[in-house]
C-alpha positions as CSV (number, residue, x, y, z in Angstrom):
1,X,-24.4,-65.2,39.6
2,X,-25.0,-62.6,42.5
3,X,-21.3,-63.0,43.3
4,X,-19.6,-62.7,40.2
5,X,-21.3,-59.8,39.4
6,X,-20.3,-58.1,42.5
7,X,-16.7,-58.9,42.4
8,X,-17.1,-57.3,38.9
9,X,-18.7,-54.4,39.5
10,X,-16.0,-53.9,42.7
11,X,-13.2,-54.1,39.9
12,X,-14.9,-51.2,38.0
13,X,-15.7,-49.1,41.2
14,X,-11.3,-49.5,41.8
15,X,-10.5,-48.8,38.3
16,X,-12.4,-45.7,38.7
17,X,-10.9,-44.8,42.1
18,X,-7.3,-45.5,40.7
19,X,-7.3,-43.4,37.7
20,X,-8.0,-40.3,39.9
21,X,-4.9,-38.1,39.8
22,X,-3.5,-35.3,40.2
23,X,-0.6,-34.2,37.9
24,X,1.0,-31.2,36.2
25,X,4.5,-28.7,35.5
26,X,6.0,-26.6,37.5
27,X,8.2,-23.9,35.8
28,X,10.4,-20.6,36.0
29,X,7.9,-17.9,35.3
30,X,10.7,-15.9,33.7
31,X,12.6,-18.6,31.3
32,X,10.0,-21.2,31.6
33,X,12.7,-23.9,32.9
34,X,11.9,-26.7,34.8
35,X,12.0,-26.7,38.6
36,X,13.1,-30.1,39.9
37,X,12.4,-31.0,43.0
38,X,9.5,-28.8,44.0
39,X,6.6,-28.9,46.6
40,X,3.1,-30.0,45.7
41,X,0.6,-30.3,48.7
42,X,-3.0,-30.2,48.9
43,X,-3.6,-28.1,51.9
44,X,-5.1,-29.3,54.5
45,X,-4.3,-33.0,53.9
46,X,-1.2,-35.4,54.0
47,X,-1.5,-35.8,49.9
48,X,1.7,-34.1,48.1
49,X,4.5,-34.9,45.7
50,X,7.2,-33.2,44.2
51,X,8.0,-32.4,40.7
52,X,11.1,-34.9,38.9
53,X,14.0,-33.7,36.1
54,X,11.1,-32.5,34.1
55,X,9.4,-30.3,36.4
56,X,6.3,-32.9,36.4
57,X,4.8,-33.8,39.5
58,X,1.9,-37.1,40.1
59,X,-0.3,-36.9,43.2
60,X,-2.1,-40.5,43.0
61,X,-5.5,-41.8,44.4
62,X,-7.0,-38.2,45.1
63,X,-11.1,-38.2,45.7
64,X,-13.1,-36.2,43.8
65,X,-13.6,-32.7,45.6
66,X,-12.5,-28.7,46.6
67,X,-8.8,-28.3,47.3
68,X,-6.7,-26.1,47.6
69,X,-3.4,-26.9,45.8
70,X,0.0,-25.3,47.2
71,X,3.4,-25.5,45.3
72,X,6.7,-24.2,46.9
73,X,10.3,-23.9,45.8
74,X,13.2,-22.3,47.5
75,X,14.3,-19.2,46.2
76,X,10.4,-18.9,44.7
77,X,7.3,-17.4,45.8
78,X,4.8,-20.0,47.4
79,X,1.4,-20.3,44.8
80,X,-1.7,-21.9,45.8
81,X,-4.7,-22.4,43.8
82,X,-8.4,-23.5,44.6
83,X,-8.8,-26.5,42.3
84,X,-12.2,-29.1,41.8
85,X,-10.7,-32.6,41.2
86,X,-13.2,-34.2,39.0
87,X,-13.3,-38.3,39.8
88,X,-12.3,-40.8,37.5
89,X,-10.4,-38.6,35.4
90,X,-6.3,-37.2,35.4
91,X,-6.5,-33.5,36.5
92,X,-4.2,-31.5,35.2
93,X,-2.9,-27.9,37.3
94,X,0.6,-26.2,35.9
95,X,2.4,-23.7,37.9
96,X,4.8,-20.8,37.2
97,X,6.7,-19.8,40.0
98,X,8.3,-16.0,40.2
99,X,11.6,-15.9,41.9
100,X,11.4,-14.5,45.2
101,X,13.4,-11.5,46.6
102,X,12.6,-12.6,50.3
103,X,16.0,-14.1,52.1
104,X,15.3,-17.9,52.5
105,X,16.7,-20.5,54.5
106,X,20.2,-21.3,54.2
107,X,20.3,-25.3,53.2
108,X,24.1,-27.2,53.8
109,X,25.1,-30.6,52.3
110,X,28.4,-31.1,53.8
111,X,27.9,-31.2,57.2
112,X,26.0,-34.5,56.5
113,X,26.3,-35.2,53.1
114,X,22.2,-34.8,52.4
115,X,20.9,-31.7,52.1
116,X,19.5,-29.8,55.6
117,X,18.7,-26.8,57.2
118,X,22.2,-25.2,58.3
119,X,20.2,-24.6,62.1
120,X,19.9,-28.2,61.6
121,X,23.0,-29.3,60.7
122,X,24.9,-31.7,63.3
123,X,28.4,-29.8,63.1
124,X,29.3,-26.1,63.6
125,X,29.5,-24.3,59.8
126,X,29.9,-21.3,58.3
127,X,28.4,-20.6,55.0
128,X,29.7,-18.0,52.4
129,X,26.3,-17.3,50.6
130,X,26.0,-16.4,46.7
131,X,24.7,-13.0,47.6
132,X,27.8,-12.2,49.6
133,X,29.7,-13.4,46.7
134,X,28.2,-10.7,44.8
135,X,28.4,-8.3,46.9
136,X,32.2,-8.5,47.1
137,X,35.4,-8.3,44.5
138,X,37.8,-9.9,45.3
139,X,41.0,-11.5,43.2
140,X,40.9,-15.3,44.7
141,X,38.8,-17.4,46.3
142,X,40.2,-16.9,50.2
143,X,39.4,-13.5,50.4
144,X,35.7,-14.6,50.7
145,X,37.2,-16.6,53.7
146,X,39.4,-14.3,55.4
147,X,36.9,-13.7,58.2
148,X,35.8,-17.5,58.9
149,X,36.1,-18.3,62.5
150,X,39.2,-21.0,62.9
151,X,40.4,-20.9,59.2
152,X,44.1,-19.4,59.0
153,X,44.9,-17.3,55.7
154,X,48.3,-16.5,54.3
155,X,48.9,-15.0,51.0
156,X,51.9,-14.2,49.0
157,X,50.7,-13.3,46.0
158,X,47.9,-11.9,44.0
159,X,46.6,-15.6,43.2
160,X,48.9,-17.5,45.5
161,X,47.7,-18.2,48.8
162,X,46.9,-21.1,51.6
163,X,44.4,-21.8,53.7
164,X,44.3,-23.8,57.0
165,X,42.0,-24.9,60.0
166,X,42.3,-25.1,63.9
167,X,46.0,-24.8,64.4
168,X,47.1,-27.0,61.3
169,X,49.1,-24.2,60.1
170,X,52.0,-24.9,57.1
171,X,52.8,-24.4,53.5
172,X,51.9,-27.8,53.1
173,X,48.8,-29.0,55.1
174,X,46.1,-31.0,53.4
175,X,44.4,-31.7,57.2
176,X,41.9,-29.2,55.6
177,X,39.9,-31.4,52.4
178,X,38.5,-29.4,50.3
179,X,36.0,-30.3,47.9
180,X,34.7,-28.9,44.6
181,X,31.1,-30.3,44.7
182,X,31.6,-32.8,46.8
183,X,34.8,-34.2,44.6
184,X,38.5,-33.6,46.2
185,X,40.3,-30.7,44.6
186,X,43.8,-31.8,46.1
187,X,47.1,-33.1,44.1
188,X,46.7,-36.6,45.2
189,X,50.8,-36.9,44.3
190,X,51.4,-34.0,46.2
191,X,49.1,-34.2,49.4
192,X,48.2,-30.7,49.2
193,X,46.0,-28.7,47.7
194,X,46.8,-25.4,45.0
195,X,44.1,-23.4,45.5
196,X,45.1,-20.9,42.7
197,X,44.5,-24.0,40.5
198,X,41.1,-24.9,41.5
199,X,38.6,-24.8,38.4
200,X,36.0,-22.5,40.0
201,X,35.1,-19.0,38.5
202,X,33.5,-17.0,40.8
203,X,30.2,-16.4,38.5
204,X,29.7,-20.0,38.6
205,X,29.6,-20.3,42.8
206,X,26.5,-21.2,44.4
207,X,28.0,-21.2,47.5
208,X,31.1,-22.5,50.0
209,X,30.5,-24.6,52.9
210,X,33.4,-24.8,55.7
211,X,32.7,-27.4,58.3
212,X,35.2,-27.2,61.2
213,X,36.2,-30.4,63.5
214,X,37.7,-33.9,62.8
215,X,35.2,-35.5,59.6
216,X,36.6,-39.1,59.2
217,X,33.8,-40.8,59.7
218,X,31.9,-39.0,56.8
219,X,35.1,-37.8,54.0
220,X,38.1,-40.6,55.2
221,X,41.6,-39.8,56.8
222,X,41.9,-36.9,55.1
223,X,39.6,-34.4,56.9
224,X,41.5,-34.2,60.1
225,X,40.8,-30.5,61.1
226,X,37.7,-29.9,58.5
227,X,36.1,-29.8,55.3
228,X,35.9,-26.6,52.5
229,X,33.2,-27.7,50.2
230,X,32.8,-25.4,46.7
231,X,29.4,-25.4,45.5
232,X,29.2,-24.8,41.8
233,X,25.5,-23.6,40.4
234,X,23.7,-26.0,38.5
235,X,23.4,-25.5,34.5
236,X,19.6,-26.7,34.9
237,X,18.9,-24.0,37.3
238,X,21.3,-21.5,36.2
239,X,21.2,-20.4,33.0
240,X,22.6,-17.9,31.0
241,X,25.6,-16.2,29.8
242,X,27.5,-13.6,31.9
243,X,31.1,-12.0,31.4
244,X,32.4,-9.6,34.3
245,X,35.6,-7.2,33.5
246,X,37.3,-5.5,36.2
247,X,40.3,-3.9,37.0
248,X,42.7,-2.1,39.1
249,X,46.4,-0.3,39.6
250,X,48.4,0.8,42.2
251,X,50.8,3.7,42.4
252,X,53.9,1.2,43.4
253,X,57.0,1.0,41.0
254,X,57.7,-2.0,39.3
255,X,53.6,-3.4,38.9
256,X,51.4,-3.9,36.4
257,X,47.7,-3.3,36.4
258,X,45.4,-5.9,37.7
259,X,43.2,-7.4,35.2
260,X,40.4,-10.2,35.6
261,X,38.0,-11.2,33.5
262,X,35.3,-13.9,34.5
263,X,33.2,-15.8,32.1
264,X,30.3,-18.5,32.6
265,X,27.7,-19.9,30.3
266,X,25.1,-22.3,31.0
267,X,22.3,-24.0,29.0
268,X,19.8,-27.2,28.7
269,X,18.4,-29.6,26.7
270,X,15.7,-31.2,27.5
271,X,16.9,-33.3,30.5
272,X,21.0,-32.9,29.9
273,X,22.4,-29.4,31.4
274,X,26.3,-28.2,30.3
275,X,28.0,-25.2,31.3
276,X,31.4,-23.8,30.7
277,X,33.7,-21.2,33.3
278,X,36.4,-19.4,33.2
279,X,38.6,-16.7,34.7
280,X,42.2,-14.6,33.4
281,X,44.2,-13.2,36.3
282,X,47.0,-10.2,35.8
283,X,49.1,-8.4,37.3
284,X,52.2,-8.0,39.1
């Protein structure tokens, strides 16, 4: 009976070891939404996870001791915490995270189609940043792109314009894809692409990506001399209701005052995220 009673009390001992967790929420200290996606290490070790559509993050298998228990976000200030993890038992640490007004790391997508440091990235881009959005009022979208290094811009009107890369310069070029998170924002019956028709309101831009040089292998035949990617802000992340009014004249005969108005709203429930965007453009 020696062995039975060995390989039994071996099955306790593992049951023990296994239900000893770690486990808890991470969540915006000012609205108390979620944060997907989100660092969880306990320093000094190899043990971390990262927090799901829920903001709920699982470190297995942990052994009973002192810790100290980091959690990271971009765009949020770094928290740690000295924690005891009791054994035998699911431990449960939450964390609010304050944005941070520190400039972070700029992270690309469409150089690669994952998500990487832009240092990192293995093509040459140029990244139009949400803060230089801001910072900036301009009519359309290729004003914010005026100063890119090989894009050619041509306007003829106060929403009518074109853009083009390395050369590739007509009316009618769709060598240039350009994307609207990640999806083609071209007339497939035309082959080009209407910019001025693009369903993007400037409130609602995260940021624009512009990856210069021949990208066949990654977006098709299409990307011949680069790819524009539009990055729209997520309705989980980014919520909120906002409506900008602005306006302007010029003493010219024959014109009308400019008007634009710029609307976004964005909210969640539970897991499902919805926005709606919009923008009116006047003036002759």
């Amino acid at each position: 009976m020696v062995k039975p009673a060995l390989f039994f009390i071996l099955m306790v001992l593992n049951g023990v070891f296994a239900q000893t967790s770690i486990t808890g929420s991470i969540t915006d200290k000012d609205n108390g939404s979620p944060l997907i996606g989100a660092n969880v290490i306990l320093k000094g070790t190899s043990m971390g996870g990262a927090s799901d559509v829920d903001g709920t993050y699982t470190i297995p298998n942990v052994p009973a001791g002192s810790y100290v228990l980091t959690a990271n976000y971009i765009g949020y200030e770094t928290v740690e915490k000295d924690i005891v993890v009791e054994g035998g038992t699911v431990n449960r640490f939450d964390f609010e995270l304050a944005s941070s007004a520190i400039q972070m790391e700029t992270y690309v997508v469409t150089a690669s189609r994952r998500r990487e440091r832009v240092e990192d990235a293995p093509a040459a881009i140029s990244v139009i940043t949400k803060q230089a959005i801001r910072r900036e009022s301009n009519t359309n979208l290729g004003d914010y792109l005026k100063t890119t290094k090989g894009l050619d811009f041509t306007q003829s009107g106060i929403d009518s314009y074109n853009i083009t890369a390395r050369g590739f310069n007509s009316s009618f070029s769709s060598r240039l894809m350009t994307l609207t998170d990640g999806r083609m924002a071209n007339v497939p019956s035309l082959r080009l692409t209407a910019y001025n028709v693009i369903p993007v309101s400037f409130d609602d831009v995260e940021q624009i990506e512009v990856v210069l040089g021949p990208s066949s292998a990654l977006y098709g035949p299409n990307a011949h001399s680069g790819v524009l990617n539009i990055i729209s802000s997520s309705p989980l992340r980014s919520q909120g209701t906002s409506l900008n009014i602005s306006g302007g004249t010029i003493s010219q005969a024959d014109t009308d005052p400019l008007q634009k108005i710029t609307f976004r709203t964005a909210h969640s429930i539970g897991k499902f995220g919805f926005k709606v965007s919009g923008v009116v453009l006047r003036g002759s």
